[in-house]
Backbone as a ProteinNet text record, in pm:
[ID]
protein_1_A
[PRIMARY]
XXXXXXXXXXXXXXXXXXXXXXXXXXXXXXXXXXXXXXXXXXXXXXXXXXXXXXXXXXXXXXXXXXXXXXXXXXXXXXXXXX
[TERTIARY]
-677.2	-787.3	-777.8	-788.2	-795.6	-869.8	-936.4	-1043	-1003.4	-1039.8	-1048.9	-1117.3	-1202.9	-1292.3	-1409.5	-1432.1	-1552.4	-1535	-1406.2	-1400.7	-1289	-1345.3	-1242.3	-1143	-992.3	-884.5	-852.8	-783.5	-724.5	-589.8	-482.4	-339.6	-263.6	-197.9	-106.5	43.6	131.8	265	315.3	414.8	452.8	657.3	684.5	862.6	928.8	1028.1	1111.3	1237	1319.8	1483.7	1463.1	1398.7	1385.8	1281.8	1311.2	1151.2	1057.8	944.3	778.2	746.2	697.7	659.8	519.9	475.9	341.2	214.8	262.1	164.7	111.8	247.3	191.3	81.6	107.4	45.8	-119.9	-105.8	-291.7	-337	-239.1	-281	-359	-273	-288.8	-457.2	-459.1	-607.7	-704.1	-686.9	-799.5	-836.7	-757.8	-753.3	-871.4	-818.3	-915.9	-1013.8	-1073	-1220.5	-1253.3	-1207.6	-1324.9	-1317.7	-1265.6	-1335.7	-1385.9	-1414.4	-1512.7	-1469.6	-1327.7	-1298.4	-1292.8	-1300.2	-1273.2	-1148.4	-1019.7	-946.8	-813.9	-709.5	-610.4	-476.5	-425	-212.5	-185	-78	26	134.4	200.1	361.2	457.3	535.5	618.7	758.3	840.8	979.7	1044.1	1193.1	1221.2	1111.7	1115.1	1040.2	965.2	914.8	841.3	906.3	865	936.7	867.6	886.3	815.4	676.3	731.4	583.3	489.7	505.4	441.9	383.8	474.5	459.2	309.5	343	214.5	91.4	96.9	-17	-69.9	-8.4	-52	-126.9	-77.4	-134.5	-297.1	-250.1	-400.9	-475.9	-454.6	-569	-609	-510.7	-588.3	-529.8	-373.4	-349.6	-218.5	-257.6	-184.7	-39.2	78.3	187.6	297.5	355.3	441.7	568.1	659.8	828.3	860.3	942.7	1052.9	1168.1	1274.8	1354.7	1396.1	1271.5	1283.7	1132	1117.1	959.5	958.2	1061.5	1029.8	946	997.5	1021.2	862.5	833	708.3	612.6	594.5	506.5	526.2	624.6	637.6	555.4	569.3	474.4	328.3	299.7	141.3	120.1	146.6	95.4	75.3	184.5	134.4	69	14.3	-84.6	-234.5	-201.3	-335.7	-357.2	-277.3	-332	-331.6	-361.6	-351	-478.5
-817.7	-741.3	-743.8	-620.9	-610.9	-460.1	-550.3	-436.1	-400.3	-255.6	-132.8	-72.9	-60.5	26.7	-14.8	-162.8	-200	-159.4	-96.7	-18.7	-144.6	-155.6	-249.1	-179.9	-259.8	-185.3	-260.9	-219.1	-335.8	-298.4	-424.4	-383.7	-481.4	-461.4	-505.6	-460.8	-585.8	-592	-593.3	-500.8	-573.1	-524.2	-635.5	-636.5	-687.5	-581.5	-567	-525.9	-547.1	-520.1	-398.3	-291.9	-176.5	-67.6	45.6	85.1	101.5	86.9	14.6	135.6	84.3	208.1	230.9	299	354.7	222.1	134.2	7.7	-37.2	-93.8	-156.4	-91.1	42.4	149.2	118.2	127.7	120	-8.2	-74.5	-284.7	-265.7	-197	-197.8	-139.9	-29.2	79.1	-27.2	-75.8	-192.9	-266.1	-377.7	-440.3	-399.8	-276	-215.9	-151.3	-116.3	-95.8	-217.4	-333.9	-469.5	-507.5	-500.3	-532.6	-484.3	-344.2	-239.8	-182	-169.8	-148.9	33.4	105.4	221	302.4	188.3	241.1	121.1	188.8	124.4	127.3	44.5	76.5	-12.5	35.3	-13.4	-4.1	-150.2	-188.7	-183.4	-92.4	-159.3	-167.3	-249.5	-280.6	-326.6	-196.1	-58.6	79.2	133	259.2	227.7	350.7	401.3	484.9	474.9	614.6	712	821.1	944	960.2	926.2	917	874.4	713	627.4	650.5	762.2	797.3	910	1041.5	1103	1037.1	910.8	851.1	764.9	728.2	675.7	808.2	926.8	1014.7	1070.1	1072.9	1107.4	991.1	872.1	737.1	696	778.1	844.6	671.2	627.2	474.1	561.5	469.9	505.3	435.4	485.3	446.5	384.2	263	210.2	199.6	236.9	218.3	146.5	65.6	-30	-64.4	-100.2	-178.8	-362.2	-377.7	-542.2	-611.2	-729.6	-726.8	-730.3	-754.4	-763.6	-601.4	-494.2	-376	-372.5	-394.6	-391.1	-420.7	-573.8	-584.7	-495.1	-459.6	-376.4	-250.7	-186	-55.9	-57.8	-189.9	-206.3	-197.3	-274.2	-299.7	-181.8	-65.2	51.4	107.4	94.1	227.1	122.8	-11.8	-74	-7.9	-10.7	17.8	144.3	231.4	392	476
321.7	372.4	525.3	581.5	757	739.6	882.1	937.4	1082.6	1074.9	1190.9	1160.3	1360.2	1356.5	1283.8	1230.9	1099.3	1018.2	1030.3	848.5	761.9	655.4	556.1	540.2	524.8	537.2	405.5	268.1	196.5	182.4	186.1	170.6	141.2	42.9	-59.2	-35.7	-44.6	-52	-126.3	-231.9	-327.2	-277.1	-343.8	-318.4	-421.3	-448.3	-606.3	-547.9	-680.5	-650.2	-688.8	-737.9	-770.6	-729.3	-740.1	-701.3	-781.3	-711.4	-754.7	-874.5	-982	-1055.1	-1049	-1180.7	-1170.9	-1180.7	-1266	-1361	-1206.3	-1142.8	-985.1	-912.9	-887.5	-812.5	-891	-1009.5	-1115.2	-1097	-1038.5	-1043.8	-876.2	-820.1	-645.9	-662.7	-735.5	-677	-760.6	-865.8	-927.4	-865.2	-783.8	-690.6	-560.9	-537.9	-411.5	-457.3	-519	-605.7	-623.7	-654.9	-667.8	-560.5	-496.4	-311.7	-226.3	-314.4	-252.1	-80.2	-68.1	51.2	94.8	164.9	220.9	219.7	222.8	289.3	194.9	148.1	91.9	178.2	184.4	226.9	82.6	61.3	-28.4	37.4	77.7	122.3	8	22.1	-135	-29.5	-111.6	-42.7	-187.9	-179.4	-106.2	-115	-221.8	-250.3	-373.9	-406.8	-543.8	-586.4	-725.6	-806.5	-788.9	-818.3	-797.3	-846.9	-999	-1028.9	-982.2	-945.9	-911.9	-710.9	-648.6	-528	-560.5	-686.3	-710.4	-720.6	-810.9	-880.4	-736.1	-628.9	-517.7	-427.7	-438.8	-376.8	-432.6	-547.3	-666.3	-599.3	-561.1	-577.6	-472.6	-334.5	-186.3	-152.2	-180.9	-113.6	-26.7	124.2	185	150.4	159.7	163.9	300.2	239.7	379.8	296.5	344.5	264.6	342.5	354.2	433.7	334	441.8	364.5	322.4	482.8	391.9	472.7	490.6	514.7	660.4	749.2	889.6	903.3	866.8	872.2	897.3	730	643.7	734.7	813.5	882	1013.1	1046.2	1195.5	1159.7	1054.2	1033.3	1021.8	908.2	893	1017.8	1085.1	1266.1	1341	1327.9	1379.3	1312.9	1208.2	1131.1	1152	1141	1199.1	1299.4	1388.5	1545.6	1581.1	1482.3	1527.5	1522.5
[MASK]
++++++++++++++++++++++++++++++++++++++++++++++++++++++++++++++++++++++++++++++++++

């Protein structure tokens, strides 16, 4: 959980040898409905599958791709700070 602006930010990492499918993506938005936050990121490292890229778009979670976690945190940091 991080906040900007007073607004609750919630964001989740998840990292696989493959890309992230849909189940993760429905675990991630559950997650952020019981903490009643505003505003979602989902880190996945490497990608999502397609599907699982739509079903993040339908559920309004922002997306971060990287390829390994230095990356991961270098981006959260700019979309925090934007």
């Amino acid at each position: 959980m991080a906040e900007k602006d007073g607004e609750r930010v919630f964001v989740d990492i998840i990292r696989s040898n493959q890309a992230v499918g849909e189940f993760s993506v429905l675990h991630v938005f559950v997650k952020s409905l019981d903490v009643g936050n505003s505003k979602s990121i989902l880190v996945v490292i490497p990608d999502l599958t397609e599907t699982a890229s739509k079903l993040a778009n339908q559920y309004n979670l922002k997306i971060i791709k990287a390829k390994n976690i230095k990356e991961a945190v270098t981006n959260l940091r700019e979309i925090l700070r934007s």
